[in-house]
PDB file of N, H, CA, C and O in Angstrom:
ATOM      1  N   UNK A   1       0.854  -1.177   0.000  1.00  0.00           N
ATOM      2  CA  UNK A   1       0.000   0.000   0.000  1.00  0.00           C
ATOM      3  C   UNK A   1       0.896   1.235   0.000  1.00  0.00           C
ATOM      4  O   UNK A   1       1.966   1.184   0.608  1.00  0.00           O
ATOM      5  N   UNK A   2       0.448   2.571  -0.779  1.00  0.00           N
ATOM      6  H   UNK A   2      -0.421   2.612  -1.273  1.00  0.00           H
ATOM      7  CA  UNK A   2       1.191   3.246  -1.120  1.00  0.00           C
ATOM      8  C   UNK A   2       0.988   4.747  -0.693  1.00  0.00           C
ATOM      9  O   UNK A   2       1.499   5.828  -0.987  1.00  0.00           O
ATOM     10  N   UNK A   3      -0.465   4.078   0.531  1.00  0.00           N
ATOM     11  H   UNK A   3      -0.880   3.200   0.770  1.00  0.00           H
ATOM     12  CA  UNK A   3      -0.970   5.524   1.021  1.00  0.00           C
ATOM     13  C   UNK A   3      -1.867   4.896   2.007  1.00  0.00           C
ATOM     14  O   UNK A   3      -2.005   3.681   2.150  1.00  0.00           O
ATOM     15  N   UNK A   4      -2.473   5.830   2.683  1.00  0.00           N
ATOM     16  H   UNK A   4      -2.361   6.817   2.567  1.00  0.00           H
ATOM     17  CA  UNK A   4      -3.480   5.543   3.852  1.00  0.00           C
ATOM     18  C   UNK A   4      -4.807   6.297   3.340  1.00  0.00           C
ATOM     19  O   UNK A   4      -4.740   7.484   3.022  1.00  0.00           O
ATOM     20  N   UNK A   5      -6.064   5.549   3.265  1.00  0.00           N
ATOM     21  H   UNK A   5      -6.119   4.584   3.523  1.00  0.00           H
ATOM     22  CA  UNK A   5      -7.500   6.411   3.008  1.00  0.00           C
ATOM     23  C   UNK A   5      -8.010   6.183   4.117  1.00  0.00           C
ATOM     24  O   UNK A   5      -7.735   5.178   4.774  1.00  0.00           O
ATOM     25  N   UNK A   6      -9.169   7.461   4.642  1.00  0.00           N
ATOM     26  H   UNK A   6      -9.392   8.277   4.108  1.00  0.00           H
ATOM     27  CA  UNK A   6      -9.896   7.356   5.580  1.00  0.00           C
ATOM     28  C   UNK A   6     -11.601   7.129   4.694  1.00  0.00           C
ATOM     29  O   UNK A   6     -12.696   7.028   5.248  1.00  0.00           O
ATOM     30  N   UNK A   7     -11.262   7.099   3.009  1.00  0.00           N
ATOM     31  H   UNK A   7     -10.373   7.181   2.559  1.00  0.00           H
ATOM     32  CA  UNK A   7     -12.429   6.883   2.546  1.00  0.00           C
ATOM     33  C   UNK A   7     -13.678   6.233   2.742  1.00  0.00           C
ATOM     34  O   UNK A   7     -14.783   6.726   2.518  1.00  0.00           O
ATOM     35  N   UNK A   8     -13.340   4.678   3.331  1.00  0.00           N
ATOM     36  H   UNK A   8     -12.442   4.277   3.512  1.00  0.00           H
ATOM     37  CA  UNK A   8     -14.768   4.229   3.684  1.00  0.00           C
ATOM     38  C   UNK A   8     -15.109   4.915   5.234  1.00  0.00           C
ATOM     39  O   UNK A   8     -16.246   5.298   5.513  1.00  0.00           O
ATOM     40  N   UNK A   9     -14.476   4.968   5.761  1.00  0.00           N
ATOM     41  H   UNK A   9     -13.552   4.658   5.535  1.00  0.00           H
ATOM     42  CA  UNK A   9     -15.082   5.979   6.837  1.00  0.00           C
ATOM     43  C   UNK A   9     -15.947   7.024   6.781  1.00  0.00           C
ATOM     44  O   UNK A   9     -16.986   7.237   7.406  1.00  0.00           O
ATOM     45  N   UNK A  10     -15.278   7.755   5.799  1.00  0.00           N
ATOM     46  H   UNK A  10     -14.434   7.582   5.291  1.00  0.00           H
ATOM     47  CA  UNK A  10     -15.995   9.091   5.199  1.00  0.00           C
ATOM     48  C   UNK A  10     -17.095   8.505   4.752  1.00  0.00           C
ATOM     49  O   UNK A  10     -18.146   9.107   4.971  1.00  0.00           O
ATOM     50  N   UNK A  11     -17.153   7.314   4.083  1.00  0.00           N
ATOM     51  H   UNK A  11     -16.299   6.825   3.905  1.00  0.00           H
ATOM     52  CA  UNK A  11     -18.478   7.200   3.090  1.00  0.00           C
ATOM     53  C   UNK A  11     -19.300   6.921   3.709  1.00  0.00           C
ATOM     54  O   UNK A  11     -20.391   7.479   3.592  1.00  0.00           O
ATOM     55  N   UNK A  12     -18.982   5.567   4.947  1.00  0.00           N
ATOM     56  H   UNK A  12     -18.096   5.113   5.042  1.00  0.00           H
ATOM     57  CA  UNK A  12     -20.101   5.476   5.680  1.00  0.00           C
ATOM     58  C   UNK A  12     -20.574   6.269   6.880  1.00  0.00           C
ATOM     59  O   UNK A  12     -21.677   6.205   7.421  1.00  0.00           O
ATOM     60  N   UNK A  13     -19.611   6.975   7.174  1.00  0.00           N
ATOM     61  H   UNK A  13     -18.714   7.027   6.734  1.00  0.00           H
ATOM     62  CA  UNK A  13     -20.253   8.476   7.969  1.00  0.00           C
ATOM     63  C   UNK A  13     -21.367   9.365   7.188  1.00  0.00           C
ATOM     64  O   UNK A  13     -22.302   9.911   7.775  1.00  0.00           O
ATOM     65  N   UNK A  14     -21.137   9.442   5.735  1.00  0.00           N
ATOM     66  H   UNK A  14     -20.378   9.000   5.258  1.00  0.00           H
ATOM     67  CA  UNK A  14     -21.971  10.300   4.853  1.00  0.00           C
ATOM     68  C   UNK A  14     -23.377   9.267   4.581  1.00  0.00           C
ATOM     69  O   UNK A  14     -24.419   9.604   4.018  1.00  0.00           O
ATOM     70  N   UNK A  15     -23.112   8.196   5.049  1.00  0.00           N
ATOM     71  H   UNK A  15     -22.266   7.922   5.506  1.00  0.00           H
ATOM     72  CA  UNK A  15     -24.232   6.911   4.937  1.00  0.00           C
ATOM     73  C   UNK A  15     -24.274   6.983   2.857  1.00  0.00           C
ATOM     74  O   UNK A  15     -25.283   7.277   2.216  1.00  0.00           O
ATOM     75  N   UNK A  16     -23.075   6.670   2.323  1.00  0.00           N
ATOM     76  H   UNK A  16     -22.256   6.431   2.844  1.00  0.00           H
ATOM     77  CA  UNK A  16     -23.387   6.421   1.389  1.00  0.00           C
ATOM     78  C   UNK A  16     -22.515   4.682   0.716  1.00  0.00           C
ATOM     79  O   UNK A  16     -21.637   3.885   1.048  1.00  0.00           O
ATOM     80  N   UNK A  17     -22.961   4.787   0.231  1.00  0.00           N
ATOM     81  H   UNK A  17     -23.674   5.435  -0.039  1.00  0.00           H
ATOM     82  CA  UNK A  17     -22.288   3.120  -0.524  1.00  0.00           C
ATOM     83  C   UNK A  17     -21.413   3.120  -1.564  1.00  0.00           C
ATOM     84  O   UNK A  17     -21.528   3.973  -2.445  1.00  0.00           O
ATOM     85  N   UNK A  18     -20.712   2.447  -1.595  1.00  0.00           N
ATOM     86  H   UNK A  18     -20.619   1.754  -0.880  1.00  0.00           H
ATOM     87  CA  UNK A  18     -19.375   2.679  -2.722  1.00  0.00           C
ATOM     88  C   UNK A  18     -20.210   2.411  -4.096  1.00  0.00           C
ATOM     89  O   UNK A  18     -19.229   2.273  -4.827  1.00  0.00           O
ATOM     90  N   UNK A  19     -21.160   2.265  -4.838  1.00  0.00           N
ATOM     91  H   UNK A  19     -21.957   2.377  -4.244  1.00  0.00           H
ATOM     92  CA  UNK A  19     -21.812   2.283  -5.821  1.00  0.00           C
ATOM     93  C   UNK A  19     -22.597   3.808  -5.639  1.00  0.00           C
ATOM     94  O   UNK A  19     -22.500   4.562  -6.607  1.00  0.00           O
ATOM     95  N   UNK A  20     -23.161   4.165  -4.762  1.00  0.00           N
ATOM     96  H   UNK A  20     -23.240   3.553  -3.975  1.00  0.00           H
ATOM     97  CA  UNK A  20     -23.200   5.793  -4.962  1.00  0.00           C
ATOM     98  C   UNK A  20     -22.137   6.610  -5.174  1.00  0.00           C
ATOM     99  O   UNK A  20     -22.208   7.473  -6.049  1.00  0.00           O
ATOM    100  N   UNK A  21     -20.740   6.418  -4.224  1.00  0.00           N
ATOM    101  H   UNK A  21     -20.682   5.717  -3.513  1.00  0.00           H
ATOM    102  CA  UNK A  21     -20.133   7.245  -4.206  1.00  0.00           C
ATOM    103  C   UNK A  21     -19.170   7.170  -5.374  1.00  0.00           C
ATOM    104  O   UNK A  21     -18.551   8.176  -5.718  1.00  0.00           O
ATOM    105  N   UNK A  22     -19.051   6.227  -5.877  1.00  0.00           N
ATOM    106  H   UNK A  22     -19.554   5.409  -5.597  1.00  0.00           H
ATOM    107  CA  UNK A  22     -18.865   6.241  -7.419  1.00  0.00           C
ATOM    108  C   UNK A  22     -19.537   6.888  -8.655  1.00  0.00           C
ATOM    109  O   UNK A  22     -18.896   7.302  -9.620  1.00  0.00           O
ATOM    110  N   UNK A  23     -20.817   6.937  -8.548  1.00  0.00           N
ATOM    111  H   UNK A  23     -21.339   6.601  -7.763  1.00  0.00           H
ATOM    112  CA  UNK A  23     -21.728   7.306  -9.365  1.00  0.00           C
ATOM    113  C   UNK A  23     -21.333   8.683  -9.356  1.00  0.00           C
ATOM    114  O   UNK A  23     -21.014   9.218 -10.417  1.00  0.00           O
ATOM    115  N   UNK A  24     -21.311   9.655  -7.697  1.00  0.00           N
ATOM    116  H   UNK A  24     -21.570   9.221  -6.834  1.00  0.00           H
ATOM    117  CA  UNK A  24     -20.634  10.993  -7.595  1.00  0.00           C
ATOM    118  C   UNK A  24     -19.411  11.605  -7.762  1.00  0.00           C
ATOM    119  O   UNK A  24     -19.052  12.729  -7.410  1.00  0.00           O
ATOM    120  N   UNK A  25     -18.708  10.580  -8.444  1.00  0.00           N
ATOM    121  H   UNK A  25     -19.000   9.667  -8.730  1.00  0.00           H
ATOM    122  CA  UNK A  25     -17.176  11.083  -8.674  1.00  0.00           C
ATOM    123  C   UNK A  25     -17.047  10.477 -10.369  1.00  0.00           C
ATOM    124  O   UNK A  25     -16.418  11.028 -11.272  1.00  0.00           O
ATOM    125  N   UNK A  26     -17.719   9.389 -10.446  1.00  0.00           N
ATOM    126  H   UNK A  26     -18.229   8.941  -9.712  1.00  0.00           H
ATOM    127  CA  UNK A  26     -17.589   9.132 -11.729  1.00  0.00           C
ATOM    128  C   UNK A  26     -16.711   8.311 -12.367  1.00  0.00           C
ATOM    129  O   UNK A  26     -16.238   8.387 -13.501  1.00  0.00           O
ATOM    130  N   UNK A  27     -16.507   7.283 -11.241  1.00  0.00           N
ATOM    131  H   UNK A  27     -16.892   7.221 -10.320  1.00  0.00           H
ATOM    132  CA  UNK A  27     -16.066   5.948 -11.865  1.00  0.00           C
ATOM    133  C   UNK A  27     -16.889   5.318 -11.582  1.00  0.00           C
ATOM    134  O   UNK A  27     -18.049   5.721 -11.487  1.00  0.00           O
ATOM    135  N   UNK A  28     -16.296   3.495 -11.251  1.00  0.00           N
ATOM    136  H   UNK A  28     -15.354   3.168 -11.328  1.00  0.00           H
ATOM    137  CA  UNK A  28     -16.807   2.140 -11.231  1.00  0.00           C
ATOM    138  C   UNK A  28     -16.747   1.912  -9.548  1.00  0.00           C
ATOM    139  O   UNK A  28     -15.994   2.488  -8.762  1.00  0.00           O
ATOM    140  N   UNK A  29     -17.671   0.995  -9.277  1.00  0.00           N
ATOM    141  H   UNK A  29     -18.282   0.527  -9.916  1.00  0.00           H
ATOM    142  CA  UNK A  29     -17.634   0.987  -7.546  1.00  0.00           C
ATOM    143  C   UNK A  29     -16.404   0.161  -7.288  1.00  0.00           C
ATOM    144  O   UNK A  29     -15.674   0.183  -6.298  1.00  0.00           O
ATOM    145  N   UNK A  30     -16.305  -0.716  -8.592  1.00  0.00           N
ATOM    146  H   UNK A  30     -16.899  -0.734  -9.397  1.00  0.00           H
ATOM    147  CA  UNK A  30     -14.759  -1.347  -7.941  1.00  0.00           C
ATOM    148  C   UNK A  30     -13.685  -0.505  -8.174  1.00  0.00           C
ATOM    149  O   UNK A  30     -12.591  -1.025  -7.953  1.00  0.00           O
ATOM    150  N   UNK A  31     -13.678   0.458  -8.495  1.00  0.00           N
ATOM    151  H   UNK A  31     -14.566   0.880  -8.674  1.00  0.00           H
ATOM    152  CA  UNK A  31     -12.585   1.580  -8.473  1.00  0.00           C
ATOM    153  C   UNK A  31     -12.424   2.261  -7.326  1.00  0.00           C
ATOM    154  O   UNK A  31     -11.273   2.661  -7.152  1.00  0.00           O
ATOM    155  N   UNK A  32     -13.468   2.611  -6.202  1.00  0.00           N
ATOM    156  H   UNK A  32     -14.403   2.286  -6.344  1.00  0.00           H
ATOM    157  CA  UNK A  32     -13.687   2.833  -4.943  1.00  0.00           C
ATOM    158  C   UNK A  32     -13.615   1.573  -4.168  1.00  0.00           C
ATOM    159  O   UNK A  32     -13.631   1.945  -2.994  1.00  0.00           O
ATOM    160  N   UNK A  33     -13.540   0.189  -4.200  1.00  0.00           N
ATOM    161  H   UNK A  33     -13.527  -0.113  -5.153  1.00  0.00           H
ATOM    162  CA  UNK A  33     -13.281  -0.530  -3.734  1.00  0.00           C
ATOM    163  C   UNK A  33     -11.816  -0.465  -3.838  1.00  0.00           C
ATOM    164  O   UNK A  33     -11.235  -0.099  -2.816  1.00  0.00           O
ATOM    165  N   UNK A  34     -11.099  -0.749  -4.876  1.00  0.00           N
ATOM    166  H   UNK A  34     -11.571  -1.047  -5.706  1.00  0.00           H
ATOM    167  CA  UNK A  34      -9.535  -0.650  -4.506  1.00  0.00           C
ATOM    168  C   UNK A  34      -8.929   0.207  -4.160  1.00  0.00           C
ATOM    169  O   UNK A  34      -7.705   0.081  -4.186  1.00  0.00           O
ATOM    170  N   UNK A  35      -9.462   1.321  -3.734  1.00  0.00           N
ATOM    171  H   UNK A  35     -10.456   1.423  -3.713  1.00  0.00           H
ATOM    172  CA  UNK A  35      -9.124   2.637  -3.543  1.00  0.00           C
ATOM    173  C   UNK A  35      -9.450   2.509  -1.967  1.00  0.00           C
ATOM    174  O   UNK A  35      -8.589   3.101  -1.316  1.00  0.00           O
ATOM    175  N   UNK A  36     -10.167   2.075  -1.388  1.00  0.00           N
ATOM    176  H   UNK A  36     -10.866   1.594  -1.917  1.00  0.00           H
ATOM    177  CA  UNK A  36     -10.332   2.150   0.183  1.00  0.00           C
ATOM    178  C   UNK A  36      -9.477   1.135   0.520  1.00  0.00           C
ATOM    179  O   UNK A  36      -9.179   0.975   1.704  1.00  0.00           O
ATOM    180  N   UNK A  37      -8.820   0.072  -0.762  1.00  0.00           N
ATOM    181  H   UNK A  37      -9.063   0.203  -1.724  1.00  0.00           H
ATOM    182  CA  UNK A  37      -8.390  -1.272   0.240  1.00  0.00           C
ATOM    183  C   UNK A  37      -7.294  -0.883  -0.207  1.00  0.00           C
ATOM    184  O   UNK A  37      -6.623  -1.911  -0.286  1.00  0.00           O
ATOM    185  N   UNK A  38      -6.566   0.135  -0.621  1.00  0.00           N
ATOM    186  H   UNK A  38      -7.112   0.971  -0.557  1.00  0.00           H
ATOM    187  CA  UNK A  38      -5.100   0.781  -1.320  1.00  0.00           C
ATOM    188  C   UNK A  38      -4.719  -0.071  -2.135  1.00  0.00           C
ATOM    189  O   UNK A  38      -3.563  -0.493  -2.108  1.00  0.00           O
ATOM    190  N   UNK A  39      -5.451  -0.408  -2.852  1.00  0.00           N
ATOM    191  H   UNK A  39      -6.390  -0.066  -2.874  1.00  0.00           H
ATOM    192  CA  UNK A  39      -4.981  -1.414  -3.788  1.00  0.00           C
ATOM    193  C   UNK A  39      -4.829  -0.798  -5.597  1.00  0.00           C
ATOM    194  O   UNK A  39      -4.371  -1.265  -6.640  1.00  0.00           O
ATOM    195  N   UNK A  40      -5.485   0.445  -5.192  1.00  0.00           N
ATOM    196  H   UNK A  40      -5.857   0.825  -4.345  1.00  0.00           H
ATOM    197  CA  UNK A  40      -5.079   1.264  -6.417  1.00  0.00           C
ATOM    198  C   UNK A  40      -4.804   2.888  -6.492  1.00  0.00           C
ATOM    199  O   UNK A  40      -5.746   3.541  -6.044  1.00  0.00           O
ATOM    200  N   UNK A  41      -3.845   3.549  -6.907  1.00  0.00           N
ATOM    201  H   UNK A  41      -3.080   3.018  -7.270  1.00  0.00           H
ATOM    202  CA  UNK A  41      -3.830   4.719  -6.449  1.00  0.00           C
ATOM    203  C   UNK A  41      -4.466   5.739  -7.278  1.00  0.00           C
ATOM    204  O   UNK A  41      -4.055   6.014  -8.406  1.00  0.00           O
ATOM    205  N   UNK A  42      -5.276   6.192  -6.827  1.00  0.00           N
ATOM    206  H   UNK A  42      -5.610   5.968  -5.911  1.00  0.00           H
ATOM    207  CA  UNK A  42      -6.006   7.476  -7.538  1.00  0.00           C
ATOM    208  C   UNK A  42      -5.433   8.452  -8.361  1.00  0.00           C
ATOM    209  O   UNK A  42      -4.315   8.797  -7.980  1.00  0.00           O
ATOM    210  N   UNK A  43      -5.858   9.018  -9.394  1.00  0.00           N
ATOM    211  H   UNK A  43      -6.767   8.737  -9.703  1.00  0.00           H
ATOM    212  CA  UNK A  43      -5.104  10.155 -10.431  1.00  0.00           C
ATOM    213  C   UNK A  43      -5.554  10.737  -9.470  1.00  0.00           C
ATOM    214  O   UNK A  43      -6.501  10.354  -8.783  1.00  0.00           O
ATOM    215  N   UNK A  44      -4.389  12.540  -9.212  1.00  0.00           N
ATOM    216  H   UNK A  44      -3.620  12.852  -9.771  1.00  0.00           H
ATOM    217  CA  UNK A  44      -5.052  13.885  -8.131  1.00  0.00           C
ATOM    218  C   UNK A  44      -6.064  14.494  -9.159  1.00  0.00           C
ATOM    219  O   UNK A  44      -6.188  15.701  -8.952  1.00  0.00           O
ATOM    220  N   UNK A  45      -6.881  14.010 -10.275  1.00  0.00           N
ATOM    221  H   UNK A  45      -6.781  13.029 -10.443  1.00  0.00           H
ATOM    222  CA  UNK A  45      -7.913  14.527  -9.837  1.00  0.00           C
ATOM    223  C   UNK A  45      -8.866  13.603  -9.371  1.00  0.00           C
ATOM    224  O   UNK A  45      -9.987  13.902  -8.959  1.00  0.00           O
ATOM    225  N   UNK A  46      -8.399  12.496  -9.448  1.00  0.00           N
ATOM    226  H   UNK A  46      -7.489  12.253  -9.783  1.00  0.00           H
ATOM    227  CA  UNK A  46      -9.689  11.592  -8.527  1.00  0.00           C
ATOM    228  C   UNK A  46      -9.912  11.914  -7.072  1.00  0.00           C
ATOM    229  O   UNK A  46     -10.840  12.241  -6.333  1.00  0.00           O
ATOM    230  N   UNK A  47      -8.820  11.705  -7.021  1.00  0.00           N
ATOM    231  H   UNK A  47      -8.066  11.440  -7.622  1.00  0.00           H
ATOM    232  CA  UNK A  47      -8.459  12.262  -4.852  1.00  0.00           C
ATOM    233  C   UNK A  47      -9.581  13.269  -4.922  1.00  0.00           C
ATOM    234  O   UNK A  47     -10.736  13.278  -4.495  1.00  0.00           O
ATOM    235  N   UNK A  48      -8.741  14.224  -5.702  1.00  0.00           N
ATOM    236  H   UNK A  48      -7.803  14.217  -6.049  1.00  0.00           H
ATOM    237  CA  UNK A  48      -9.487  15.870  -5.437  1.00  0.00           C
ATOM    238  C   UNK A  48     -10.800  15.691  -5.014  1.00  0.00           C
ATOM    239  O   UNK A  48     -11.351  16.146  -4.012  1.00  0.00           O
ATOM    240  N   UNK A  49     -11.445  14.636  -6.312  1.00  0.00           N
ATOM    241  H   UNK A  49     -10.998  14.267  -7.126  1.00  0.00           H
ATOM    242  CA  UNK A  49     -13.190  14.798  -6.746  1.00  0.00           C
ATOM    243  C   UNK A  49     -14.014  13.751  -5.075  1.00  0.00           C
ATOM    244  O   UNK A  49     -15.132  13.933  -4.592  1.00  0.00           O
ATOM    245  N   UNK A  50     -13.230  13.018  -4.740  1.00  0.00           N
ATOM    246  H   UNK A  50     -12.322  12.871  -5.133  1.00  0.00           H
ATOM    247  CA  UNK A  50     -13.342  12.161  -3.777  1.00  0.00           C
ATOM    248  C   UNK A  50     -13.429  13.165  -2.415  1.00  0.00           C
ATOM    249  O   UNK A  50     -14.505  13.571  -1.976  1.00  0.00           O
ATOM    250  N   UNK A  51     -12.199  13.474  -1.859  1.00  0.00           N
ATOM    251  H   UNK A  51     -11.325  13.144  -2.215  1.00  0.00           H
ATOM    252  CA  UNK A  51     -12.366  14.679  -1.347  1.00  0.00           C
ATOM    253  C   UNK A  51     -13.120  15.673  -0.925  1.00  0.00           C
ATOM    254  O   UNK A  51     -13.429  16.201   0.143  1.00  0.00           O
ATOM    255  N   UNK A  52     -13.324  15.782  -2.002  1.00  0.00           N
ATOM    256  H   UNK A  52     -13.073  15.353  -2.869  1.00  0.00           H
ATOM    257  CA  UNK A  52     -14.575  17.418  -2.332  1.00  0.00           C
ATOM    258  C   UNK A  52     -15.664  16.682  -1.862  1.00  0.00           C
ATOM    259  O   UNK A  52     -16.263  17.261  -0.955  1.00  0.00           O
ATOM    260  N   UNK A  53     -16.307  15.136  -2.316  1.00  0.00           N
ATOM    261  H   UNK A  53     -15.821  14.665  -3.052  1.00  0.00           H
ATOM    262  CA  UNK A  53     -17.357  14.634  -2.240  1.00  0.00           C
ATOM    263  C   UNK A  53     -17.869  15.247  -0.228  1.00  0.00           C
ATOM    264  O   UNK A  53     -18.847  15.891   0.152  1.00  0.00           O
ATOM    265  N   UNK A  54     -16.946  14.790   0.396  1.00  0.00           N
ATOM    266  H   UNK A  54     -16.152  14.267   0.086  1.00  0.00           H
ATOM    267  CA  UNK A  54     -16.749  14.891   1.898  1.00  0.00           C
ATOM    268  C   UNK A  54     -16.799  16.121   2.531  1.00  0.00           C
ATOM    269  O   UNK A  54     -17.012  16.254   3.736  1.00  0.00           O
ATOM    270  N   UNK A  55     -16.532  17.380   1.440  1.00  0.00           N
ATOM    271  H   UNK A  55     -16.359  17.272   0.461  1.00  0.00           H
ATOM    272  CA  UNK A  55     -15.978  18.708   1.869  1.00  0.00           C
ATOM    273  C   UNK A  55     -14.896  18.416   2.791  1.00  0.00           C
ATOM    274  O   UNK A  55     -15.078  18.591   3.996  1.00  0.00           O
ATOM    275  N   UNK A  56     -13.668  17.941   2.297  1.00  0.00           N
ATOM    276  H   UNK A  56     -13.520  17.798   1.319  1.00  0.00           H
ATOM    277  CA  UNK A  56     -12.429  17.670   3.248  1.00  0.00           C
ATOM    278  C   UNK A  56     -11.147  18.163   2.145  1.00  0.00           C
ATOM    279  O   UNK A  56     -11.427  18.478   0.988  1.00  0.00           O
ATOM    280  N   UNK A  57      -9.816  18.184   2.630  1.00  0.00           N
ATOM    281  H   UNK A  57      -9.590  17.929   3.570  1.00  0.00           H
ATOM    282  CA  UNK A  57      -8.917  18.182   1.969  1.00  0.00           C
ATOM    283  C   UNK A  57      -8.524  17.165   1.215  1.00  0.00           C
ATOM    284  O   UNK A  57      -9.262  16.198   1.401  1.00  0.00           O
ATOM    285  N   UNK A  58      -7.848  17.003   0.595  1.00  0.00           N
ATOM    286  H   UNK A  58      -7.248  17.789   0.444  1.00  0.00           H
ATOM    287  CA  UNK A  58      -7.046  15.402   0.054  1.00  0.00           C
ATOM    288  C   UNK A  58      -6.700  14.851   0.853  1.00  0.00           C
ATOM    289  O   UNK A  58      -7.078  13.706   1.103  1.00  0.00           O
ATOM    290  N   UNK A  59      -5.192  16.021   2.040  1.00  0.00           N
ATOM    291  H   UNK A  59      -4.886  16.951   1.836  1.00  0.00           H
ATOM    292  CA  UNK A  59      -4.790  15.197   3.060  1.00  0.00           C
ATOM    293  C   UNK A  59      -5.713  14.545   4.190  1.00  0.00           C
ATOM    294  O   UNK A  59      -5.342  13.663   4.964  1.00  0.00           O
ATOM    295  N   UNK A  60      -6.730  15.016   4.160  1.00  0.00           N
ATOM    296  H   UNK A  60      -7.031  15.734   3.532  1.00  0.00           H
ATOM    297  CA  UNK A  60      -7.621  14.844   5.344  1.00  0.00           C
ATOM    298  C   UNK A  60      -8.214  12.919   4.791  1.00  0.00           C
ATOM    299  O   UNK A  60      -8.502  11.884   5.393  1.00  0.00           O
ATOM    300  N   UNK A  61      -8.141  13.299   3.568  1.00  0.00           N
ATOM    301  H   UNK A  61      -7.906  14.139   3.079  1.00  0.00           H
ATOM    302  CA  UNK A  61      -8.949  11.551   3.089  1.00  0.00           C
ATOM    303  C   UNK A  61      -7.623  10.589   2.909  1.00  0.00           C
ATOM    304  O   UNK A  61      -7.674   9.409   3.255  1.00  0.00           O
ATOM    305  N   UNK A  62      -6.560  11.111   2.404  1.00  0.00           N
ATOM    306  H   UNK A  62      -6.519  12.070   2.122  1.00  0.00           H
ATOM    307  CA  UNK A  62      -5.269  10.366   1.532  1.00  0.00           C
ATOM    308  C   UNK A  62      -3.925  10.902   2.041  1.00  0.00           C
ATOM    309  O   UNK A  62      -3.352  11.906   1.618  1.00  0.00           O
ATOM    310  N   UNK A  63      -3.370   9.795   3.350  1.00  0.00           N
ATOM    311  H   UNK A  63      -3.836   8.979   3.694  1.00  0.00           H
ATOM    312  CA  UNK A  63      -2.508  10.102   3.808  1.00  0.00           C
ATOM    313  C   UNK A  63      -1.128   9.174   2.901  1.00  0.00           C
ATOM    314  O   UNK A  63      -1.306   7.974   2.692  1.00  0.00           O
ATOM    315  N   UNK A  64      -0.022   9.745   2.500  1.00  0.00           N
ATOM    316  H   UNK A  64       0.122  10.720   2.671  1.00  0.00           H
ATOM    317  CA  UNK A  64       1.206   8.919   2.126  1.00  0.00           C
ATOM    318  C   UNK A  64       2.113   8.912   3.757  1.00  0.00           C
ATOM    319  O   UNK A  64       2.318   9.814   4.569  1.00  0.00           O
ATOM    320  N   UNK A  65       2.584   7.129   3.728  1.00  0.00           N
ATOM    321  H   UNK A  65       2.418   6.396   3.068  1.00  0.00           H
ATOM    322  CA  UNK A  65       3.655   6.346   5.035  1.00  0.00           C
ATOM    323  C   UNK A  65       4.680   7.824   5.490  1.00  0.00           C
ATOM    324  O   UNK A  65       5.015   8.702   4.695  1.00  0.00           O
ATOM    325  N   UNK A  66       4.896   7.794   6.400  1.00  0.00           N
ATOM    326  H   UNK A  66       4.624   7.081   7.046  1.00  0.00           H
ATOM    327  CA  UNK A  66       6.050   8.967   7.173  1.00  0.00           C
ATOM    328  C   UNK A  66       7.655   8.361   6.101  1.00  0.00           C
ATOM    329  O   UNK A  66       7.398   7.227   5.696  1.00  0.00           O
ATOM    330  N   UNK A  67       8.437   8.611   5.836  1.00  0.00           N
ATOM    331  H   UNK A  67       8.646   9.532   6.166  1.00  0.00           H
ATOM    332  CA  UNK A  67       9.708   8.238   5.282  1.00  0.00           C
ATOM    333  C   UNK A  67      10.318   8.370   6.389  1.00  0.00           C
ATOM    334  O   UNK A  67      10.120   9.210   7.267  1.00  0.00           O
ATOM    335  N   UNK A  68      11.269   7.307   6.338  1.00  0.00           N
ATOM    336  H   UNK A  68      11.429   6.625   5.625  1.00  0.00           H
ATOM    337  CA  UNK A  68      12.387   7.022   7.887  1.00  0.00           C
ATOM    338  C   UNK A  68      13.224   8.486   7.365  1.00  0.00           C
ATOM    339  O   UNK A  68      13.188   9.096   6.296  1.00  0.00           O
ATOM    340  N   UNK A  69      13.865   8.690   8.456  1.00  0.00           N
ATOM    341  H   UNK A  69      13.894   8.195   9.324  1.00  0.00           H
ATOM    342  CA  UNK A  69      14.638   9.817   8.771  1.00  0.00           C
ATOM    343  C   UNK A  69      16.180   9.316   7.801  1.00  0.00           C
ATOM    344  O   UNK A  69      16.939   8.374   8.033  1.00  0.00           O
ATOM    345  N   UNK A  70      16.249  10.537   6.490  1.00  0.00           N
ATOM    346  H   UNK A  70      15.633  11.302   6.302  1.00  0.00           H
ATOM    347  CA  UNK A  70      17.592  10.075   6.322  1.00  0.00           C
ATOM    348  C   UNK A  70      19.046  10.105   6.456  1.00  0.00           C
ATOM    349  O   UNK A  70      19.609  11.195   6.361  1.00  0.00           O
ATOM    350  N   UNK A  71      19.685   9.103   6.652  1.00  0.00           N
ATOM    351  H   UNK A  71      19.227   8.217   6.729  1.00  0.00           H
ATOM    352  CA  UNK A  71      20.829   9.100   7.604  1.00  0.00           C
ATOM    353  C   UNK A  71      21.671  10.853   7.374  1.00  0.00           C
ATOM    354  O   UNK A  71      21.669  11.636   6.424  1.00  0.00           O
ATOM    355  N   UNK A  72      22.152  10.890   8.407  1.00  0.00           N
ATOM    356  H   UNK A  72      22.154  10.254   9.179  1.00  0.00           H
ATOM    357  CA  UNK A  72      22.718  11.969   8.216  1.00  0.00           C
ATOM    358  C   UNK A  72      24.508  12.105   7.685  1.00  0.00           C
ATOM    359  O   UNK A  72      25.018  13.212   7.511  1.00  0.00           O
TER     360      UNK A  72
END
């Protein structure tokens, strides 16, 4: 995984279903399925449109891993 989503959270806080919330961004529900299970990474304007769906930031839905500290 190549990032962290708080997406199905968001969705089911908004009480919506990954076949709606697809329909509102404008893909396939299995495109929001691999997308909550990080199994696929979103173009930034998908994030964006995902995002917006929530009224949140990107970072607020789509966190990227901390990078270890590099050696000095």
């Amino acid at each position: 995984m190549d990032f962290e989503t708080t997406i199905k959270k968001c969705r089911e806080d908004a009480g919506l279903t990954q076949a709606e919330l697809a329909d509102r961004v404008g893909v396939t529900r299995q495109t929001i399925l691999y997308v909550e299970k990080g199994e696929y990474n979103p173009s930034l304007e998908l994030a964006w449109r995902i995002a917006r769906e929530f009224d949140a930031e990107i970072e607020d839905v789509f966190e990227l891993p901390k990078k270890a500290a590099d050696p000095a």
